[in-house]
Backbone bond lengths (Angstrom), bond angles and torsions (degrees), N, CA, C in turn:
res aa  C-N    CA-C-N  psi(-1)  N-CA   C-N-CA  omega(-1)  CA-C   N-CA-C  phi
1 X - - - 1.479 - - 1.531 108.74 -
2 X 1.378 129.01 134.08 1.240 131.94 -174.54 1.601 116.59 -66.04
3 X 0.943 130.24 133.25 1.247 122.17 175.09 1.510 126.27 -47.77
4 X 1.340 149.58 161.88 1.397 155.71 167.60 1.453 106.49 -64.28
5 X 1.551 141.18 121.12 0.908 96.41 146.09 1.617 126.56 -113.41
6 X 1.355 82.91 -162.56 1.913 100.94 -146.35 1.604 101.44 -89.72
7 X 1.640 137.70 139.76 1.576 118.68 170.86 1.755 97.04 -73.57
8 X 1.560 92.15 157.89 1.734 102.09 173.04 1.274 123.70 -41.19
9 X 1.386 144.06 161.76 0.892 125.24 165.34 1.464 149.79 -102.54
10 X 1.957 75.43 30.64 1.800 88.12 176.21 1.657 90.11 -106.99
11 X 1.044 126.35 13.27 1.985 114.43 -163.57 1.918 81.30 -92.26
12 X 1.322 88.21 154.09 1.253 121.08 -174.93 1.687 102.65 -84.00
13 X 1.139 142.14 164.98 1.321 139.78 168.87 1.872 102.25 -62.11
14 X 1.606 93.70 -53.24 1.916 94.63 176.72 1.445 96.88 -30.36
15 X 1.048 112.23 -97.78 1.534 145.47 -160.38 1.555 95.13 -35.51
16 X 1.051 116.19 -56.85 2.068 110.63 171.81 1.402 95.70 -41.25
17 X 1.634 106.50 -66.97 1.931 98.22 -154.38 1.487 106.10 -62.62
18 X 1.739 105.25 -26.04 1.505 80.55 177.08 1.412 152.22 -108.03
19 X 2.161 91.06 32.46 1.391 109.69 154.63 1.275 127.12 -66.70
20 X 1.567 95.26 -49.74 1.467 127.78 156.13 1.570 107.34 -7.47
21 X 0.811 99.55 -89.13 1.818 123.93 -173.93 1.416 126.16 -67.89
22 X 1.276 112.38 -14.43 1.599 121.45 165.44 1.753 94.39 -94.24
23 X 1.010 130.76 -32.32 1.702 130.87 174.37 1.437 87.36 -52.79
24 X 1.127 111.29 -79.02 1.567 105.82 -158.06 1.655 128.80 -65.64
25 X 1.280 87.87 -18.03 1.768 98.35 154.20 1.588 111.16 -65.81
26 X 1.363 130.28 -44.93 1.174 127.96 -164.63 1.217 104.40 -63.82
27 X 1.702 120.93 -43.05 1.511 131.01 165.57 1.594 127.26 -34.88
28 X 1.359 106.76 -50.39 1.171 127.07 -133.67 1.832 85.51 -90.75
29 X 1.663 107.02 -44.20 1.111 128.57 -179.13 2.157 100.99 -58.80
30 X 1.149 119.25 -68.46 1.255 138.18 169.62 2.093 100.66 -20.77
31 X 1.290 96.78 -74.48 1.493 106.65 152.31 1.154 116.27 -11.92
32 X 1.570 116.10 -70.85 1.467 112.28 -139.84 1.884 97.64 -93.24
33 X 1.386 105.93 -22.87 1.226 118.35 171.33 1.820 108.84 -49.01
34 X 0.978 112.98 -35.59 1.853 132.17 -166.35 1.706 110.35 -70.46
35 X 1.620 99.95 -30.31 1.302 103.00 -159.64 1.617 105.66 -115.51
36 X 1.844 109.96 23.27 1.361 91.82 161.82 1.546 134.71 -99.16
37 X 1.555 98.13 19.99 1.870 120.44 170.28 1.371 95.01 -90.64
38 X 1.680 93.13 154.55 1.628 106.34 163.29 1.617 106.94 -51.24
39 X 1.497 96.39 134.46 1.583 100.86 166.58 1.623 118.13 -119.58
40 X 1.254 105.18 134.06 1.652 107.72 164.46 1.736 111.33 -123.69
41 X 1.641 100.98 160.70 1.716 86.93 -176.51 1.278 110.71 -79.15
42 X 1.412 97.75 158.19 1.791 124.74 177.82 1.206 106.72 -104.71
43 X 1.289 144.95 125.11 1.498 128.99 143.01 1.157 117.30 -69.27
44 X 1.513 116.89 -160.81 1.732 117.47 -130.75 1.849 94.59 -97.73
45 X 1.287 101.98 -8.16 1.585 117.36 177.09 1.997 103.39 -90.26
46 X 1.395 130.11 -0.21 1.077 113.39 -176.25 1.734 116.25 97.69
47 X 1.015 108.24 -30.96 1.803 115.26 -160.47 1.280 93.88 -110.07
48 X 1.952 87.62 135.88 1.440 89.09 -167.57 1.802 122.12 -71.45
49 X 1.355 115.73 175.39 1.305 110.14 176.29 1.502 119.60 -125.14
50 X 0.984 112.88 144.06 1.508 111.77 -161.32 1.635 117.71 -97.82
51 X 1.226 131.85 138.91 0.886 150.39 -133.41 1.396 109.52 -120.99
52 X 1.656 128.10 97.04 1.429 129.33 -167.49 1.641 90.68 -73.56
53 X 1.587 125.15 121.78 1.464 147.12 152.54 1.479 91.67 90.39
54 X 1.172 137.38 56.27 1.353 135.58 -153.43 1.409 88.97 -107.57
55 X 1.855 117.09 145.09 1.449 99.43 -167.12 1.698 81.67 -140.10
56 X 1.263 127.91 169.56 1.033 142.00 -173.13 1.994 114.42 -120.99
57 X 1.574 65.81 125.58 2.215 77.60 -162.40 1.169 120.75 -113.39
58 X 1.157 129.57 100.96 1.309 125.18 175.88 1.623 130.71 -61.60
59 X 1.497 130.59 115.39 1.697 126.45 -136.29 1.987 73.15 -131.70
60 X 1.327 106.64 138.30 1.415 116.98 144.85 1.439 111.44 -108.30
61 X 1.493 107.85 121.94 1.660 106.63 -159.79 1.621 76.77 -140.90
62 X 1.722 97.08 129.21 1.717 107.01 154.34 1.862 92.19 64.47
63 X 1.121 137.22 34.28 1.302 111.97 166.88 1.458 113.11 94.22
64 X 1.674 117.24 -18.20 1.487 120.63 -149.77 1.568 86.07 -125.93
65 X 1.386 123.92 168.96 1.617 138.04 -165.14 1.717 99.88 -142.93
66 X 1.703 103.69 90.63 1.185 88.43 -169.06 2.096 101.71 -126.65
67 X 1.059 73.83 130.07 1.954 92.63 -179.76 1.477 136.90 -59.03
68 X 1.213 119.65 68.28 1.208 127.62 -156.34 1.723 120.52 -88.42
69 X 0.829 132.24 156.76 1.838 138.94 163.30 1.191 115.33 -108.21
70 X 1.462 117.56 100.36 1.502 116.73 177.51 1.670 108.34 -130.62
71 X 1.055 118.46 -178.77 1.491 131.34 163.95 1.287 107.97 -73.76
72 X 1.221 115.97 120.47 1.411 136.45 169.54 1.900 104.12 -39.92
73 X 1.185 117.42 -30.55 1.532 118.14 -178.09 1.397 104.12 -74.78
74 X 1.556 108.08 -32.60 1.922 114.84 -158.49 1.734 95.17 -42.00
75 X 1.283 92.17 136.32 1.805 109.06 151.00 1.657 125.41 -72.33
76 X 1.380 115.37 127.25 1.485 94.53 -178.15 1.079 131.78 -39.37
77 X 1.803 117.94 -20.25 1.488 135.20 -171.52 1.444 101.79 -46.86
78 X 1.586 103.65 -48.18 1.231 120.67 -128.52 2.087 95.31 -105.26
79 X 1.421 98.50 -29.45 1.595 104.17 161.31 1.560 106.19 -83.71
80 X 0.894 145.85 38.06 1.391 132.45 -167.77 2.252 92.82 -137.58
81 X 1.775 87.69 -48.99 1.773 104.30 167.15 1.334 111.66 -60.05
82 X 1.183 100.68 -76.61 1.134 118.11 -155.97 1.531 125.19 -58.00
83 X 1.337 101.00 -44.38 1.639 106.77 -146.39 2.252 85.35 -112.00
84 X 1.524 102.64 -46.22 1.430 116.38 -164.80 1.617 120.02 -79.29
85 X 1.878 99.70 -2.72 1.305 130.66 -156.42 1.804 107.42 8.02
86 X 1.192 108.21 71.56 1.220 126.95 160.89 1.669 105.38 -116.53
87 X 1.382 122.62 99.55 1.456 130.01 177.35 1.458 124.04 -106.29
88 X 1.260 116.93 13.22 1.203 120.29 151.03 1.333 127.44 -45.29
89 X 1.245 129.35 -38.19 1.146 142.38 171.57 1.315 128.70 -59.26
90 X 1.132 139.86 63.97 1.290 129.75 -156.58 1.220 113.96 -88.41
91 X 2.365 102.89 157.24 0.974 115.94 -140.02 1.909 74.98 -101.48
92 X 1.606 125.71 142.74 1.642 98.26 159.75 1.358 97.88 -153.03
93 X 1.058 144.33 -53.35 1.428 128.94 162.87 1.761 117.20 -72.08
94 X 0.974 89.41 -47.22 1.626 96.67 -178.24 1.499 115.74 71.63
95 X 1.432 121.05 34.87 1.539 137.54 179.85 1.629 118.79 -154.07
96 X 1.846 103.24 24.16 1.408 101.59 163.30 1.382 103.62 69.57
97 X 1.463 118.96 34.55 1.859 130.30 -160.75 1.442 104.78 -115.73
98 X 1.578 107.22 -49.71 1.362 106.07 -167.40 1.608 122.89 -140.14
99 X 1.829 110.63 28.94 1.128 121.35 147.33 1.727 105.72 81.37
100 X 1.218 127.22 -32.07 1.494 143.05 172.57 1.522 104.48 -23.26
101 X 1.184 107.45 -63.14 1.653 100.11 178.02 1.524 120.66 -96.01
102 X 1.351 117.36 55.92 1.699 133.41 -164.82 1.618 92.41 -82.92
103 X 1.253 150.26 114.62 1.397 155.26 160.41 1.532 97.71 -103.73
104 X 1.696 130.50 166.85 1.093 150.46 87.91 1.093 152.33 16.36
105 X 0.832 142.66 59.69 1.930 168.80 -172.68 1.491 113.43 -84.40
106 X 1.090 125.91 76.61 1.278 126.20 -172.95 1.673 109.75 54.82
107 X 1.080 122.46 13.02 1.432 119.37 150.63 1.921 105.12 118.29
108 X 1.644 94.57 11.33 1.312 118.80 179.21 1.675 102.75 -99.01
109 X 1.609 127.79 154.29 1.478 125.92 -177.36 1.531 98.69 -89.85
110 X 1.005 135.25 127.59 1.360 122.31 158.57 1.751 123.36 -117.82
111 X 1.101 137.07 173.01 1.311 119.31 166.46 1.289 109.68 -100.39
112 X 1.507 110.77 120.81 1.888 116.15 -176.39 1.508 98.37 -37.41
113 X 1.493 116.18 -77.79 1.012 150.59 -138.48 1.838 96.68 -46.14
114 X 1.193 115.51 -2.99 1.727 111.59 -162.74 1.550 105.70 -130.19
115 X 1.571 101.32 7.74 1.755 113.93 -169.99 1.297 100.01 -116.02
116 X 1.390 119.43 149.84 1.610 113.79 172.30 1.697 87.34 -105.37
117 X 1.604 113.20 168.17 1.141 124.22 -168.46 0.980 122.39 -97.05
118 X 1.271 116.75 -8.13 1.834 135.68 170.29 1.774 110.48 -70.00
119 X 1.400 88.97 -18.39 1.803 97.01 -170.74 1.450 110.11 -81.16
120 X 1.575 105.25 2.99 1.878 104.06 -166.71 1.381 119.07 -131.76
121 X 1.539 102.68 30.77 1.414 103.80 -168.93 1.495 110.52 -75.29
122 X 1.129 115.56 -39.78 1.511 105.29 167.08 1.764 135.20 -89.60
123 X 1.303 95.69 28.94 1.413 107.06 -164.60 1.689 94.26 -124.36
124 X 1.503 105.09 141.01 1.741 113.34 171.42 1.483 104.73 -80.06
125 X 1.346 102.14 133.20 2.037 96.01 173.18 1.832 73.80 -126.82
126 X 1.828 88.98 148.14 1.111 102.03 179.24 2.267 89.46 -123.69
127 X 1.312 95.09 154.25 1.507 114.46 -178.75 1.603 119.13 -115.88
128 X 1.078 103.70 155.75 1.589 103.11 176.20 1.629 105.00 -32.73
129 X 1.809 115.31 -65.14 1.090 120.50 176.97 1.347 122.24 -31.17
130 X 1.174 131.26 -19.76 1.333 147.73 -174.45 1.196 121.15 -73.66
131 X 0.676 97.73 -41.59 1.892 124.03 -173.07 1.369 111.53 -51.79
132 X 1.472 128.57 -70.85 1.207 113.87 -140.63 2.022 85.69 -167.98
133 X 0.976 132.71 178.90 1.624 133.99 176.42 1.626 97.59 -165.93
134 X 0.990 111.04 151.79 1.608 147.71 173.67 1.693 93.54 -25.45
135 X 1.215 102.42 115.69 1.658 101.68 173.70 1.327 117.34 79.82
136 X 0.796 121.01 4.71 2.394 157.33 173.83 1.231 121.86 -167.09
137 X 1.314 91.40 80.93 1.444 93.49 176.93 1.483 110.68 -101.53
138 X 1.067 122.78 164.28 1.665 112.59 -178.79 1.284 99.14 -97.07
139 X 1.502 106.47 147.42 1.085 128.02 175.27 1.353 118.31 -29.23
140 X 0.859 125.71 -44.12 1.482 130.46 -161.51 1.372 101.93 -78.77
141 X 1.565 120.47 -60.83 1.462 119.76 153.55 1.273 136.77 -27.10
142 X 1.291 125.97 -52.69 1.583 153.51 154.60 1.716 105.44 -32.01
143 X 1.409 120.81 -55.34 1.149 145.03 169.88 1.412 119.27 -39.87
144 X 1.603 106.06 -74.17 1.566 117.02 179.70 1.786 96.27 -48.77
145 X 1.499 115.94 -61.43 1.618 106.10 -168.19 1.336 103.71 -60.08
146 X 1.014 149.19 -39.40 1.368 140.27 -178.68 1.347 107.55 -39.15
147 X 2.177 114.45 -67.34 1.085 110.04 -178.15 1.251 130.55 -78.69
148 X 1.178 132.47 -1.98 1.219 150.98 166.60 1.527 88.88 91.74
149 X 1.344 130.48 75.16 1.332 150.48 173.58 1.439 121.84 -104.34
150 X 1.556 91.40 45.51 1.988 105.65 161.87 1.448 99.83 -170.59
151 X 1.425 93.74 175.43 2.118 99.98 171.23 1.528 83.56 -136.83
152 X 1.281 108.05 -83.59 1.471 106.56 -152.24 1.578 92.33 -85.12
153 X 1.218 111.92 -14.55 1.694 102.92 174.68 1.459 125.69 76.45
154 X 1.782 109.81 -15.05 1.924 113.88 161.03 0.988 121.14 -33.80
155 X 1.881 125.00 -60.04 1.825 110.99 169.46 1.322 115.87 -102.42
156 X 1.250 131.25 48.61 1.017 130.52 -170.74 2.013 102.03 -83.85
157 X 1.580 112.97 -38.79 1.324 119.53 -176.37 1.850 83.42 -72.13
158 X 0.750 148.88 -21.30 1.695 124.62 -161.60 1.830 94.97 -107.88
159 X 1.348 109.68 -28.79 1.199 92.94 178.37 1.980 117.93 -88.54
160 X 1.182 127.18 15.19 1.557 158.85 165.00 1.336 92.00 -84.20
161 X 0.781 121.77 -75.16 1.493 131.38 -147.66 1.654 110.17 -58.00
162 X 2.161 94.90 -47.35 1.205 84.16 179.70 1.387 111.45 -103.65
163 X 1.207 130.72 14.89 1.329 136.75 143.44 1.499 115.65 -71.60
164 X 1.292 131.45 21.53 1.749 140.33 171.28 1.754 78.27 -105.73
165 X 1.035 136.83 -40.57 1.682 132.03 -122.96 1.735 80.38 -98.30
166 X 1.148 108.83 -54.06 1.567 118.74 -169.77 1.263 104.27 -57.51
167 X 1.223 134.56 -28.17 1.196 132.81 -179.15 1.770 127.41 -66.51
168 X 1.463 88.13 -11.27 1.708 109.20 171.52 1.582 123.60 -125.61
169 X 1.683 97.63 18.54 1.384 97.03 174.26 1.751 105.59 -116.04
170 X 1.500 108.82 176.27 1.041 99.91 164.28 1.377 144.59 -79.42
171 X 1.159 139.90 115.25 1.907 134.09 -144.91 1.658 98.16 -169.55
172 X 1.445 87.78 124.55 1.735 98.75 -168.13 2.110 110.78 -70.82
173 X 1.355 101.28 -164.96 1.516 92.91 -171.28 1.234 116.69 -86.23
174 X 1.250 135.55 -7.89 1.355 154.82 178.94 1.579 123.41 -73.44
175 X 1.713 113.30 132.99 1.293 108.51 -172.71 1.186 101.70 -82.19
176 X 0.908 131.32 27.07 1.822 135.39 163.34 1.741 109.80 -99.06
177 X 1.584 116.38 -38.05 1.115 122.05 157.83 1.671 125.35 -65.50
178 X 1.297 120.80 -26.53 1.114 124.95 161.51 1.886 128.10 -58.25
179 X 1.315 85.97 -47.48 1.444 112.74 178.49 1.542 110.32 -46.92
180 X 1.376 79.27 -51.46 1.461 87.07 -171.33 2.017 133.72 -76.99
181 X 1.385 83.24 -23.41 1.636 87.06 173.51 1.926 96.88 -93.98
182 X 1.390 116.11 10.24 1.505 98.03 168.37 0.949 114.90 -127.51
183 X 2.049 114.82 32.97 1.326 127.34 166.40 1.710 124.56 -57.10
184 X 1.542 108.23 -8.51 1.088 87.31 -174.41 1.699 102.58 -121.20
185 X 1.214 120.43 35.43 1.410 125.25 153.49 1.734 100.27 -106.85
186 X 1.632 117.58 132.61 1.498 138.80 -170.74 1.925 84.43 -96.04
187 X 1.333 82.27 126.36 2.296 87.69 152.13 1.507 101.69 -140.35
188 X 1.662 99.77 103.50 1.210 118.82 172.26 2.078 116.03 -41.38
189 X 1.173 94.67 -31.98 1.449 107.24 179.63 1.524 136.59 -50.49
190 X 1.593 77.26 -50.96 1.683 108.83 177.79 1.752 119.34 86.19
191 X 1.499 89.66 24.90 1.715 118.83 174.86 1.581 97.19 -53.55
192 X 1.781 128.16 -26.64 1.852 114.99 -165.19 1.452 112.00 -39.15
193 X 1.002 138.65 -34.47 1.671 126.11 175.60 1.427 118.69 -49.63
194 X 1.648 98.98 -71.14 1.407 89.28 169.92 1.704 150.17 -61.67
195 X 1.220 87.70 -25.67 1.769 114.26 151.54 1.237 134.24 -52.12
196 X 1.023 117.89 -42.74 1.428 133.75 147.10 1.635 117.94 -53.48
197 X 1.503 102.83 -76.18 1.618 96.98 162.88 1.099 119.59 -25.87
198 X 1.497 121.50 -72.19 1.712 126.73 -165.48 1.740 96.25 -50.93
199 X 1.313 139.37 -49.71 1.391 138.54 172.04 1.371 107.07 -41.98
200 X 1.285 111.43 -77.19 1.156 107.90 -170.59 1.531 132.71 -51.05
201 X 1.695 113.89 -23.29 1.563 109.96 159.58 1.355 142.60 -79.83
202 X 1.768 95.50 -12.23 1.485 119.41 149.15 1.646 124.42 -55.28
203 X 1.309 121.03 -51.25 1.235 136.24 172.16 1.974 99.79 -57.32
204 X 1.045 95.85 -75.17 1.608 100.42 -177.78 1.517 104.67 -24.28
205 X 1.680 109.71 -75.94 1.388 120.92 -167.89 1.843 109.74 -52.46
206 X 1.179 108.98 -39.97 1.523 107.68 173.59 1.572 128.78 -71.47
């Protein structure tokens, strides 16, 4: 097995995480590149699998119009994973609990996880992927790495996302007002300080 390697040992922790995090943008981006062909599911052998009442949905995701086959029941969560292989979005309560999979709805935050995907054919949902790419990142993104605005980094895409959303609502100047309209993204971590911070220098700069 290859060894780990190690950051230099003049890099700062910033500067580690925020190779870190432009890597996984580059990924995430790579991803989203994959999913602007029609997609149907594959199982773990490659060949596709067929879908009892399987209906075909047309999704404008990220700017792009992409043609999918899902179950009329699927959750967008779950067309967005599954079928749109865009996984930025993460799945973590899966009961509209802890904000992880928060996307874009005409420029509104919603939680995928509580929408079926048939309900959005004429509506733009925008995704983490959306946001910002390797070497452009959006501001808001740019932000969190600055402040070191994640640990384990699970809602870090839902809490971006809906920290883009806040940025066009109404929410007073106070990190108590902040707090509060991003009560409904959970960080198991207990990253809210810096999360807040990273908001709040977004707000400033804008």
């Amino acid at each position: 097995m290859p060894e780990a390697k190690t950051p230099p040992q003049d890099s700062s922790r910033r500067s580690f995480l925020g190779h870190i995090g432009v890597s996984g943008l580059a990924a995430i981006t790579s991803v989203s590149a994959q999913a602007q062909a029609p997609t149907k599911p594959t199982g773990a052998d490659g060949r596709e699998v067929a879908i009892d009442g399987g209906v075909s949905s047309s999704l404008a995701v990220n700017g792009r119009r992409l043609e999918l086959m899902i179950d009329p029941r699927c959750t967008l969560l779950d067309a967005l994973r599954e079928s749109a292989l865009l996984t930025g979005t993460k799945k973590g309560c899966d009961h509209g609990q802890c904000g992880a999979c928060t996307v874009l709805i005409n420029g509104r935050r919603v939680n995928s996880c509580l929408t079926l995907a048939l309900m959005h054919d004429s509506d733009e949902v925008t995704t983490i992927e959306g946001l910002g790419a390797p070497g452009k990142l959006h501001p808001m993104q740019a932000a969190f790495l600055e402040h070191d605005g994640y640990q384990c980094g699970y809602c870090t895409s839902g809490q971006i996302v809906s920290a883009v959303a806040l940025m066009e609502e109404p929410c007073g100047p106070s990190d108590a007002d902040v707090k509060e309209l991003m009560s409904g993204n959970i960080c198991r971590c207990g990253a809210y300080p810096n999360i807040v911070a990273a908001i709040q220098a977004v707000r400033r700069r804008a």
